[in-house]
TORDREN-446224 format. One record per atom (N, C-alpha, C, O): residue in one letter; x, y, z. Coordinates in steps of 0.001 Angstrom, whole numbers, plus 500000, padded with zeros to 6 digits. Layout:
TORDREN-446224
AXYZ/...
//
This chain:
TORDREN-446224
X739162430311830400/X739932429062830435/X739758428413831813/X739944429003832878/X739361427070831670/X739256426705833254/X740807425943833596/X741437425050833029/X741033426703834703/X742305426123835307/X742308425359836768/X743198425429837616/X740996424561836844/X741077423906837834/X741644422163836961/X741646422000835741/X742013421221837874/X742137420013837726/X741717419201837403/X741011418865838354/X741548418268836395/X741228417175835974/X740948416311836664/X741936415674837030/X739620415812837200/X739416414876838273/X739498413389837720/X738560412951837054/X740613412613837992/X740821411396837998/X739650410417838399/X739585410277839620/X738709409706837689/X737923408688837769/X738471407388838758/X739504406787838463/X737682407043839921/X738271405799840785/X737515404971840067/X736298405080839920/X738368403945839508/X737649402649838441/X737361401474839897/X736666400467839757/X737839401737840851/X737920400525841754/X738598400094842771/X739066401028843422/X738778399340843068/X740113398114843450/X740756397497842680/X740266396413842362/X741983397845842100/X742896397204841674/X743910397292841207/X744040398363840615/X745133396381841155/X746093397003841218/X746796397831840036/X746810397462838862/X747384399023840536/X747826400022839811/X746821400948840010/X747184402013839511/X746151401000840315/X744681401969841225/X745220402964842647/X744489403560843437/X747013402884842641/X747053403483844175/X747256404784844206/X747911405407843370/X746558405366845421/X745978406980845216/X746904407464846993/X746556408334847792/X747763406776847056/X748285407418848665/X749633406231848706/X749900405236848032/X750297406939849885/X751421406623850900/X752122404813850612/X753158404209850334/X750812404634850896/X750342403214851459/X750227402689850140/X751181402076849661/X749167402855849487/X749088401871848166/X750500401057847688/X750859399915847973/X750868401632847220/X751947401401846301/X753070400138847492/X753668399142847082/X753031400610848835/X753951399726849570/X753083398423849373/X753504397501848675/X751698398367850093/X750979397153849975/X750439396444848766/X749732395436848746/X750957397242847638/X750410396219846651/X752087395802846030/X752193394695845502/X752945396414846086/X754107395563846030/X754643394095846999/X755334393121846701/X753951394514848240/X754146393109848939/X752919391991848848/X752887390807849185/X751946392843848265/X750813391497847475/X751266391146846598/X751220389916846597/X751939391697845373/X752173391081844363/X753184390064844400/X753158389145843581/X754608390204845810/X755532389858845950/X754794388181846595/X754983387045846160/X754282388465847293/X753325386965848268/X752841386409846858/X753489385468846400/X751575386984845996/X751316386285844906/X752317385210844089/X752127383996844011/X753547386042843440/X754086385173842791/X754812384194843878/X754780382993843607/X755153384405844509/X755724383338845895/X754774382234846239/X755258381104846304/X753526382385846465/X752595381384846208/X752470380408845045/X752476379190844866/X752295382089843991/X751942381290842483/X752787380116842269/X752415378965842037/X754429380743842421/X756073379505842523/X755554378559842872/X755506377529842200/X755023378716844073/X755212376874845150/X753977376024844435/X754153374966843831/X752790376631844599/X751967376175844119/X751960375198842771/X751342374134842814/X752693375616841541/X753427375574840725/X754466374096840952/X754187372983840506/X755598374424841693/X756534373545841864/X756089372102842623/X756578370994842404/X754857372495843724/X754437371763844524/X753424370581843557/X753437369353843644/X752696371345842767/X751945370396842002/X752594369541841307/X752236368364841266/X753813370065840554/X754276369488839325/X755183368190840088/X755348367067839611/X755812368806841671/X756080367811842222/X755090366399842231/X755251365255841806/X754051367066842903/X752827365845842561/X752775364537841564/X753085363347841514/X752034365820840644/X752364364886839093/X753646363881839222/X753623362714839613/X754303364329838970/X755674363125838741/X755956361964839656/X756147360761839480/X755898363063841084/X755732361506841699/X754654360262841140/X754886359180840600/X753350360957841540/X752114360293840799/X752532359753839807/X751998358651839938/X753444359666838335/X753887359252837217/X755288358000837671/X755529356898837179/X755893358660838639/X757005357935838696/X756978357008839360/X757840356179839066/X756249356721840289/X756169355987841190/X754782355212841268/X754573354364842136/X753875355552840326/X752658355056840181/X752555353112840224/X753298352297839678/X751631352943840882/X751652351165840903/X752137350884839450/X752040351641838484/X752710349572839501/X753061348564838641/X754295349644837730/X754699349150836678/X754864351043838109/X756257351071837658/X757105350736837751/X757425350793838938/X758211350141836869/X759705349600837138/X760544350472837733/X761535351035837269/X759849350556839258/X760973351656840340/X761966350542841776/X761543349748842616/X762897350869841551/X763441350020842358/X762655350282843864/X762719351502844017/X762262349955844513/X761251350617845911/X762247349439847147/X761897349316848320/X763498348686846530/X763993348077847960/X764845349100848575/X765031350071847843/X765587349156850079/X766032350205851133/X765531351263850521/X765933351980849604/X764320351232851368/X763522352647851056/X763581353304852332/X762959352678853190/X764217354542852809/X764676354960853969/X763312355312855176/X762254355931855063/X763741354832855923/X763359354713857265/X762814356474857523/X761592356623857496/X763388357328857682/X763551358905857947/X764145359665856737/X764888359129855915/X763766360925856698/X764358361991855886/X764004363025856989/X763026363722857260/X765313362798857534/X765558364093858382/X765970365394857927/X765350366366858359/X766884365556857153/X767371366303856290/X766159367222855535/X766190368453855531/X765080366414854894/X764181367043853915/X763138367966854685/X762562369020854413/X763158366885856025/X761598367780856695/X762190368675858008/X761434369349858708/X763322368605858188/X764219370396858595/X764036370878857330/X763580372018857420/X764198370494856031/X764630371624855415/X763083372164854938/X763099373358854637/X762261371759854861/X760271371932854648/X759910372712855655/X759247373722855417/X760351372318857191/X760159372978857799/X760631374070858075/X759698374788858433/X761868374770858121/X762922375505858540/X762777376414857209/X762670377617857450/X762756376041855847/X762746377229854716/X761066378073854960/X760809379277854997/X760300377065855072/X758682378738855184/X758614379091856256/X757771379979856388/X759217378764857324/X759703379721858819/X760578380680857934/X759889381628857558/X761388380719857650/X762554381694857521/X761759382553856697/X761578383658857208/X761045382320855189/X760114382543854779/X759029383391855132/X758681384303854381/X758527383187856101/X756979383546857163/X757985384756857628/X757563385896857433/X759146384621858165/X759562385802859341/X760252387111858087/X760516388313858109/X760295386234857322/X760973387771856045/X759619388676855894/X759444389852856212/X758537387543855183/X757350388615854877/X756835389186855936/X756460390350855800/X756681388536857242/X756095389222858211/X757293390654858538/X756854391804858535/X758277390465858711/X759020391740858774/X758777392848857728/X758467394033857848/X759044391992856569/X758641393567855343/X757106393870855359/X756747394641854469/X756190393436856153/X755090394117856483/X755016394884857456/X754416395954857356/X755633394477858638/X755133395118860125/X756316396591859649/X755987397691860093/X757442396517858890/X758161397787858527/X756860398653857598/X756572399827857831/X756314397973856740/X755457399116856098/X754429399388856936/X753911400446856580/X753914398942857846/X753154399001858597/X753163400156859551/X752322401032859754/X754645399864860224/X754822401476860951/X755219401935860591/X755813402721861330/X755445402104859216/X755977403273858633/X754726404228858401/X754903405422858644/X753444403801857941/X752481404532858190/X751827404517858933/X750895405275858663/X751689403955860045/X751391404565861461/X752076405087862000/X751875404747863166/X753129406011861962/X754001406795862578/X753400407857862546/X753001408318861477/X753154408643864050/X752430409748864345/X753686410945863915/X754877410828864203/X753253411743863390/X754051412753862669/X753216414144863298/X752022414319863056/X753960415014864063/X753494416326864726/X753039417229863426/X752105418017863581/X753516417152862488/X753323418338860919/X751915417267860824/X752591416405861384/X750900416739860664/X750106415801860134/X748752416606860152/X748048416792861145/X748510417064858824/X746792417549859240/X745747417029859886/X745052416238859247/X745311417395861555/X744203416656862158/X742981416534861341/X742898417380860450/X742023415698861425/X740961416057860698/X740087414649861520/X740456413475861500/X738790415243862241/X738525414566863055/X737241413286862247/X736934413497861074/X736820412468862738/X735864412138861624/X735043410774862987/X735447410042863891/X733810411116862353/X732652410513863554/X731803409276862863/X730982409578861996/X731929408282863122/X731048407471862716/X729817406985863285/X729876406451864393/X728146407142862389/X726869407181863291/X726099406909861976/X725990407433860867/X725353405232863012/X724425404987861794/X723478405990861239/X722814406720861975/X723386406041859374/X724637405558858705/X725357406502858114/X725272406545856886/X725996407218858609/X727081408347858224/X728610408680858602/X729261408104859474/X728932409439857998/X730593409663858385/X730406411478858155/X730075412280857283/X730870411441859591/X730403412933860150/X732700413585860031/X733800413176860403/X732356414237859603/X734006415170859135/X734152416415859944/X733173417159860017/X735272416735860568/X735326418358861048/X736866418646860764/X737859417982861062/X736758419650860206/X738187420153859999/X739174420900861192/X738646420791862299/X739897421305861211/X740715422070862259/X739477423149862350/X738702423190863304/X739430423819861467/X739214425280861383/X737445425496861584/X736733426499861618/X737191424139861684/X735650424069862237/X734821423638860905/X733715423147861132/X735227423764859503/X734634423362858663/X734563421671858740/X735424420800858867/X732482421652858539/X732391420235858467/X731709419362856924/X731355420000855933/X731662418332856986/X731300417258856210/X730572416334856450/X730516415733857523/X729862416096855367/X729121414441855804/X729280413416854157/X728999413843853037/X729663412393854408/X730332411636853795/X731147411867852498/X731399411129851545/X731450413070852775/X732859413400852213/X733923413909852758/X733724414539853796/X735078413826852348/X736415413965852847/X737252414560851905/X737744413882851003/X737564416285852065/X738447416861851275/X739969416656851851/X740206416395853030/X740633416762851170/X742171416476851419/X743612417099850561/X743613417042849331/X744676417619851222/X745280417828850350/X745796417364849703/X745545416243850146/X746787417064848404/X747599416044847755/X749145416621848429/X749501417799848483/X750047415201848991/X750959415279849222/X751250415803850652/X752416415962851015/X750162416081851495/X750381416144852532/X749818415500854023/X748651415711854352/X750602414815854772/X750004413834855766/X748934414003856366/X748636415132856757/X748173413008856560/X747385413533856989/X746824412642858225/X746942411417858194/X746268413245859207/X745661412195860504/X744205412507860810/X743619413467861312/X743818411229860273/X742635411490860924/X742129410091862099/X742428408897862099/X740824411328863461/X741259410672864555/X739592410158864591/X738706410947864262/X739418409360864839/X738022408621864490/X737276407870865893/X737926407243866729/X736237408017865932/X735106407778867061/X733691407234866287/X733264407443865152/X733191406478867372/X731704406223867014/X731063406450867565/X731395406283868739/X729436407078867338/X728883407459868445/X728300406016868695/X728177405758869893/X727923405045867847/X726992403868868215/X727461402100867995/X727103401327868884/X728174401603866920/X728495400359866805/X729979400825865952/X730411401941865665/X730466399589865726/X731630399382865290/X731817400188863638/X730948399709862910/X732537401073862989/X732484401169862266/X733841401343861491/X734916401437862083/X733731401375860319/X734882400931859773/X735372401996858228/X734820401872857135/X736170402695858440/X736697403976857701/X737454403141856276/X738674403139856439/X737156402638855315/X737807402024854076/X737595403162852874/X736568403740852516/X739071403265852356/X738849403937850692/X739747402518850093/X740705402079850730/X739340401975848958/X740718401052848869/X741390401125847927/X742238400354847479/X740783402695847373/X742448403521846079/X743697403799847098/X744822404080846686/X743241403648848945/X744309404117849524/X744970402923850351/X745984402790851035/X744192402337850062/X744835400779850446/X744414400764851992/X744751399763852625/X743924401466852461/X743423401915853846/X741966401383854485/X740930401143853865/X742214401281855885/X741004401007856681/X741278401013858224/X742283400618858817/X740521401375858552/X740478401366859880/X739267401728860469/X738518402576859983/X738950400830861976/X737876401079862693/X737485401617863502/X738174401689864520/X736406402156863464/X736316403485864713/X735020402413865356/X734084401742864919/X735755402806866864/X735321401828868090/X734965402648868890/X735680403555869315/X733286402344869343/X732400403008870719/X733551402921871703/X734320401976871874/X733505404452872500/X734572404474873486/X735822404547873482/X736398404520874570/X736767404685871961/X737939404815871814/X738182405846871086/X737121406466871014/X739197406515870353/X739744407198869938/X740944406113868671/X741938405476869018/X740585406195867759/X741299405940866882/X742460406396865883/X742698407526866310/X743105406239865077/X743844407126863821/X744372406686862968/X745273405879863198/X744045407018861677/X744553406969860453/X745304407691859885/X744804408785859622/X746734407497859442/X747780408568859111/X748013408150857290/X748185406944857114/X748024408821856289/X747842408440855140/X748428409686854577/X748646410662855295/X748759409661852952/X749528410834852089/X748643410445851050/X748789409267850721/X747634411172850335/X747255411385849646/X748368411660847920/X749048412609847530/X748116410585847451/X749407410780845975/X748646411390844701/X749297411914843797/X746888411286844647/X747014411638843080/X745436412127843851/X744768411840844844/X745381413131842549/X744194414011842667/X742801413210842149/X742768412122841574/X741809413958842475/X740910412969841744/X739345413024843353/X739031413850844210/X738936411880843016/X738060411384843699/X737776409807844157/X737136409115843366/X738196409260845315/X738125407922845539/X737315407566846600/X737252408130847692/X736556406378846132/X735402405758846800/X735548405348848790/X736617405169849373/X734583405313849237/X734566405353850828/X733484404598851329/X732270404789851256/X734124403749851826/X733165402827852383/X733558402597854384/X734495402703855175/X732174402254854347/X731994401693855531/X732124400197855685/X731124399513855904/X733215399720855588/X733917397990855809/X733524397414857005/X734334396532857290/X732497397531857977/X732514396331859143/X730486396990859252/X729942398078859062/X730035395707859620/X728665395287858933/X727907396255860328/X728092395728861425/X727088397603860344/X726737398049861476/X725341397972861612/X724929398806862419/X724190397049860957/X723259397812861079/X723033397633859583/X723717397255858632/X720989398338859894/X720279397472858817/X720901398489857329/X720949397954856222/X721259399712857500/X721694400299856496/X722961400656855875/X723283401548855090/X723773399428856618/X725246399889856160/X725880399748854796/X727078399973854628/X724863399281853577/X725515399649852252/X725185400389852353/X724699399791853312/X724739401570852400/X724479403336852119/X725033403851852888/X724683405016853075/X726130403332853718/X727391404221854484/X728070404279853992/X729074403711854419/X728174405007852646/X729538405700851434/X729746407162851476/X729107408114851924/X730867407004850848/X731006408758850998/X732270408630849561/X732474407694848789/X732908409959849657/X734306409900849034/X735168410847849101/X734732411990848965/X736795410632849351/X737709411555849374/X738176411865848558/X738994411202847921/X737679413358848228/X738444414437847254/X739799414698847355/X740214414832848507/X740607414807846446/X741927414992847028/X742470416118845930/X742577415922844720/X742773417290846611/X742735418498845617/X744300419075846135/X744857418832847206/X744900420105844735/X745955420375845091/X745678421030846252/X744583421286846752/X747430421421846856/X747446422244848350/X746597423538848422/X745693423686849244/X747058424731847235/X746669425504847272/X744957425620847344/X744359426282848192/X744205424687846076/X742935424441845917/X742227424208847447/X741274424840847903/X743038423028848146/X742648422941849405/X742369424002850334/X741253424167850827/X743348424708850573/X743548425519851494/X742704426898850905/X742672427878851649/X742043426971849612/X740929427880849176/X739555427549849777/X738800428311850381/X739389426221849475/X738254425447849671/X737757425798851510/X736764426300852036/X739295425112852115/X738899425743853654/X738877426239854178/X738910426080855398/X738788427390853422/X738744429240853979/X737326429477853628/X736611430247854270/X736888428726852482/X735750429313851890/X734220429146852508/X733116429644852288/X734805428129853435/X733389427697854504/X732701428203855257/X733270429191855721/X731167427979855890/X731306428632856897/X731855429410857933/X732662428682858510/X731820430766858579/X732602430718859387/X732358430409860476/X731393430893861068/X733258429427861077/X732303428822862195/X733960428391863651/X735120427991863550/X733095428777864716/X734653428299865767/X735428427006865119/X734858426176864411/X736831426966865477/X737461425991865036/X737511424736866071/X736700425053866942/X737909423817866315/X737998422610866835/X738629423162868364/X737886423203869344/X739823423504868431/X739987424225869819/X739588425443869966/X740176425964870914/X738620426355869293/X737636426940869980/X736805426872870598/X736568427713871466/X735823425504870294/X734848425191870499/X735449424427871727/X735066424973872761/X736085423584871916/X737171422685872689/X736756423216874143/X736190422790875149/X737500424666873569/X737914426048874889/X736821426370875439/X736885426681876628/X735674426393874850/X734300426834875231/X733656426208875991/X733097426641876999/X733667424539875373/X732995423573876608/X734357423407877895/X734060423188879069/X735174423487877639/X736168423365878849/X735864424398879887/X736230424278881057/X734989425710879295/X735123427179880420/X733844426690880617/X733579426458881796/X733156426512879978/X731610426284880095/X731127425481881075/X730247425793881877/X731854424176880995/X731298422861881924/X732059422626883432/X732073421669884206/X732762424148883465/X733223423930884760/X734578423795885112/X734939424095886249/X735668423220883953/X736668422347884024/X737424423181884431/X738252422638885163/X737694424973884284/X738730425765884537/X738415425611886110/X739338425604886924/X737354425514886414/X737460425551888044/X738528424768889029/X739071425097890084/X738580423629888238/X739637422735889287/X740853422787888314/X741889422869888973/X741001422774887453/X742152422163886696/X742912423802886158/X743550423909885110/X742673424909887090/X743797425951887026/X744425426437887964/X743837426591889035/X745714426792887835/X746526427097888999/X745675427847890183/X745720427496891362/X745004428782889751/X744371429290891138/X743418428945891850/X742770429696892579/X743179427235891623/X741764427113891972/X741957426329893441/X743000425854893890/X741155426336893807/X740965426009895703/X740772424416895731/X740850423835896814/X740512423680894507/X740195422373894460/X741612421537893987/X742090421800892884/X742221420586894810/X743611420191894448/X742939419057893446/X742196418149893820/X743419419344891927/X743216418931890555/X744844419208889777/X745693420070890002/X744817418278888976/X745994417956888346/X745693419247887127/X744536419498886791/X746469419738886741/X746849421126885539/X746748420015884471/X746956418805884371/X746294421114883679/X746206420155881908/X746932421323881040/X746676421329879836/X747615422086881431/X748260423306880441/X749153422226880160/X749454421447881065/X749694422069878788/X751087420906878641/X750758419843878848/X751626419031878529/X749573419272879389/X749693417672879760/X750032417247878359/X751160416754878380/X749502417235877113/X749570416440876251/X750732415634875516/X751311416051874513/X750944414659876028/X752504413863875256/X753149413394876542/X754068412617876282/X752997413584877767/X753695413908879096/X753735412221879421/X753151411384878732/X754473411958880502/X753878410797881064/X753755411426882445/X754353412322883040/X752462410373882796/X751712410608884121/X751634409593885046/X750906408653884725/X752335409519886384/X752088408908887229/X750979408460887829/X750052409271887821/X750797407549888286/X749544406839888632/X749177406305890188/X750074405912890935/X747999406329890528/X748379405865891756/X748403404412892628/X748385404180893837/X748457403449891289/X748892402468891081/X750538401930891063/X750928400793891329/X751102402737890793/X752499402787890450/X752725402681888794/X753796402216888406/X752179402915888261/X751813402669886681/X752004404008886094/X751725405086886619/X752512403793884947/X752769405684884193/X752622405098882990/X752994403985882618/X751655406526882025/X751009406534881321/X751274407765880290/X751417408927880673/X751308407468879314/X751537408533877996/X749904409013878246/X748942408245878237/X749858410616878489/X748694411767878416/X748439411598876838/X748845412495876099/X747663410277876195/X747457410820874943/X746233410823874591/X745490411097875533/X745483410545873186/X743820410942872832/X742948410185873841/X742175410879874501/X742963408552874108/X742493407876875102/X742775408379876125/X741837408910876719/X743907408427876658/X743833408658878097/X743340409776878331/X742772409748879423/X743283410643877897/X742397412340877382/X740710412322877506/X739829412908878135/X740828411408876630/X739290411077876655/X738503410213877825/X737352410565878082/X739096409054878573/X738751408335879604/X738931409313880668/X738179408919881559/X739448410252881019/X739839410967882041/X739061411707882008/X738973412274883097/X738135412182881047/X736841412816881259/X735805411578881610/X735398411421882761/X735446410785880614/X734072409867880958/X734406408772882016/X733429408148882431/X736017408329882680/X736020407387883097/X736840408048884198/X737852407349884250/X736965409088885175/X737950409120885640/X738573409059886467/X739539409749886795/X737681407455887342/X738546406455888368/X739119405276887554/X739369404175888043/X739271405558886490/X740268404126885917/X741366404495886391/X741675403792887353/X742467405669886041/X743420406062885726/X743904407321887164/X744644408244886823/X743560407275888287/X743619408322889016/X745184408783889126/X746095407959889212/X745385410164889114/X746838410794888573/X747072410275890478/X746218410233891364/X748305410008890531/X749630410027891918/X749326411079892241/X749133412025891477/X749220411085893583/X748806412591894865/X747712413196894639/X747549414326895100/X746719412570893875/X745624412816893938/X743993412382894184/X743578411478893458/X743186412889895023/X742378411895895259/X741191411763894305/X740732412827893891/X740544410477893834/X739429410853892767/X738606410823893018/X738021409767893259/X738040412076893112/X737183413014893229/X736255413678892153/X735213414311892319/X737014413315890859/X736254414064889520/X734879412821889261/X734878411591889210/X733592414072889121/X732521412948888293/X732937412720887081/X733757413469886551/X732404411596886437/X732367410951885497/X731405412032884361/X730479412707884810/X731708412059883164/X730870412759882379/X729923412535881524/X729086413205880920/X730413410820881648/X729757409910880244/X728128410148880108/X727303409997881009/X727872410575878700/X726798410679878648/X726209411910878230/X725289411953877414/X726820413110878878/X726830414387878944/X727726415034877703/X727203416081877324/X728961414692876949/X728950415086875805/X729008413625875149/X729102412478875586/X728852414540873218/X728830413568872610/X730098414039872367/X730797414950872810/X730309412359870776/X731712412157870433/X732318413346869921/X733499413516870227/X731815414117869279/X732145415407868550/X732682416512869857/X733553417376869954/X731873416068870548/X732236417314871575/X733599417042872423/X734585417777872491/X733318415414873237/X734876414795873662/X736005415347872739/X736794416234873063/X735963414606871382/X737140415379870107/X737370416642870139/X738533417013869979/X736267417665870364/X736646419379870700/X737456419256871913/X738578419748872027/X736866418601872788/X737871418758874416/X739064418434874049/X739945419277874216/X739425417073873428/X740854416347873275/X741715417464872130/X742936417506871978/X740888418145871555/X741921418556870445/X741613419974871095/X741783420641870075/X741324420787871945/X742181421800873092/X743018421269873883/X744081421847874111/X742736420156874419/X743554419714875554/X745225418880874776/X746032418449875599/X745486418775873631/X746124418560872384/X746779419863872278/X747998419707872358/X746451421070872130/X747109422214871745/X747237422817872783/X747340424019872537/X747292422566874017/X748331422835875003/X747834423249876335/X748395423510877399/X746181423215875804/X745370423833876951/X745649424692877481/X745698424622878709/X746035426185876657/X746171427177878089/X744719427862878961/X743532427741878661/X745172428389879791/X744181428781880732/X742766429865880779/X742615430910880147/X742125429420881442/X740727429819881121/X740792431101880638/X740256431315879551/X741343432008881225/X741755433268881438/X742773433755880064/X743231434898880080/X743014433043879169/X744230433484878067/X743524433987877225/X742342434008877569/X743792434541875953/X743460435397874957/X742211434093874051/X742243432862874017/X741290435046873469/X740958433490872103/X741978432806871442/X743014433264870961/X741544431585871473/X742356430301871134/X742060430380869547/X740981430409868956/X743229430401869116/X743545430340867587/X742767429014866983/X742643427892867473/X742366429472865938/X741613428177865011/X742701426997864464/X742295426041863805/
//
């Protein structure tokens, strides 16, 4: 008897098609804008017409004291789609951060964009190329980089998109609602082959999941590998308590705010993580002089993401036990 899951067919884009978090909020406030349009549109024409009928040359309309101003009408034209504009814009920017709200429980799952592919790594070191396994019902973050032009992370069963930008650190936070398989595209134009930058996210129960990502390679996990180039490239040298070089500690930095020697303080988060390796006279920490080379160049995006996601789990010291997957 097979007791795996029935994989749900993605017919598309459209509505009643929603496969996550998100769907279901954004196509209720499309549908809500639609008929709100459809209304005016509607009322506005028919206004038309009649005037056009009622007032058309050679009708028996009385047209003497025909008022000077309608003050009254064009406050009220003006003043009702303001009030209007600021409702919908509010019930968006609320659904809006409601799923961008960084949530600490959120499965990381790192993901690389490079003409023309979408490169995947899991916590546990298991990787992908233009596919994306996932659990159902549980959050999920994924933190996105490019190694080369602008690229752009779209499924639109999830109502989702977002762009992964040379030099930044991005994230997508999403809940996967129904099992199945939904389409993945690359949404922002990179290059001569960017219709063949597809992929698709599987979205399998928890348990199924958590079979699937045991069953992989075994291979270091994301802060293993993290830990490795951090001992490897030198970094325990300055940045641990016993070292002879006055360097700012990264055990705990992550979430912190950091003084500057600007007078400026700064949330320790994926960017500032990441510039502080390839850039790191933008941001020089208070009481310290900058002194660190620059790295740019020397890792790639995959490898920065290993650094940020040790330096994320708390960075302990060169010297501590192996770092858990």
């Amino acid at each position: 008897m097979n007791d795996q899951p029935a994989r749900l067919a993605d017919p598309g884009l459209h509505l009643f098609n929603a496969a996550s978090s998100a769907a279901d909020a954004t196509d209720t406030l499309f549908v809500a804008m639609l008929l709100l349009c459809g209304v005016m549109a509607v009322l506005l024409a028919g206004l038309i017409l009649w005037m056009c009928i009622r007032y058309r040359a050679g009708a028996t309309v009385d047209r003497s004291n025909a008022p000077n101003d309608a003050g009254g009408l064009e406050a009220a034209w003006t003043i009702a789609p303001l009030l209007l504009f600021l409702g919908i814009f509010a019930w968006a920017a609320r659904d809006f951060l409601a799923e961008h709200r960084a949530t600490p429980d959120a499965l990381p799952i790192h993901v690389v964009g490079k003409q023309w592919m979408w490169k995947l790594e899991h916590g546990n070191g298991r990787r992908e190329i233009n596919e994306l396994h996932v659990p159902q019902g549980q959050r999920v973050e994924l933190i996105l980089a490019s190694e080369d032009a602008i690229h752009s992370f779209y499924v639109p069963a999830f109502r989702l998109k977002q762009d992964a930008v040379p030099g930044r650190l991005t994230h997508l936070w999403f809940t996967a609602t129904r099992l199945g398989e939904f389409r993945l595209f690359c949404s922002e134009f990179c290059g001569s082959e960017h219709a063949g930058m597809v992929g698709k996210v599987t979205v399998m129960p928890a348990a199924e999941y958590a079979r699937w990502l045991d069953a992989g390679p075994a291979e270091p996990g994301m802060v293993q590998q993290g830990f490795a180039l951090y001992r490897s490239s030198g970094c325990s040298g300055c940045h641990e308590a016993g070292s002879t070089v006055h360097a700012p500690l990264l055990q705990g930095l992550y979430g912190r705010m950091v003084p500057l020697q600007d007078g400026r303080s700064v949330t320790a988060d994926d960017n500032y993580l990441r510039d502080s390796i390839v850039l790191p006279a933008r941001d020089v920490v208070a009481g310290f002089a900058p002194v660190m080379p620059s790295y740019a160049g020397q890792f790639s995006e995959e490898q920065l993401q290993q650094l940020v996601a040790y330096l994320r789990a708390g960075a302990p010291p060169a010297n501590a036990p192996e770092q858990p997957k």
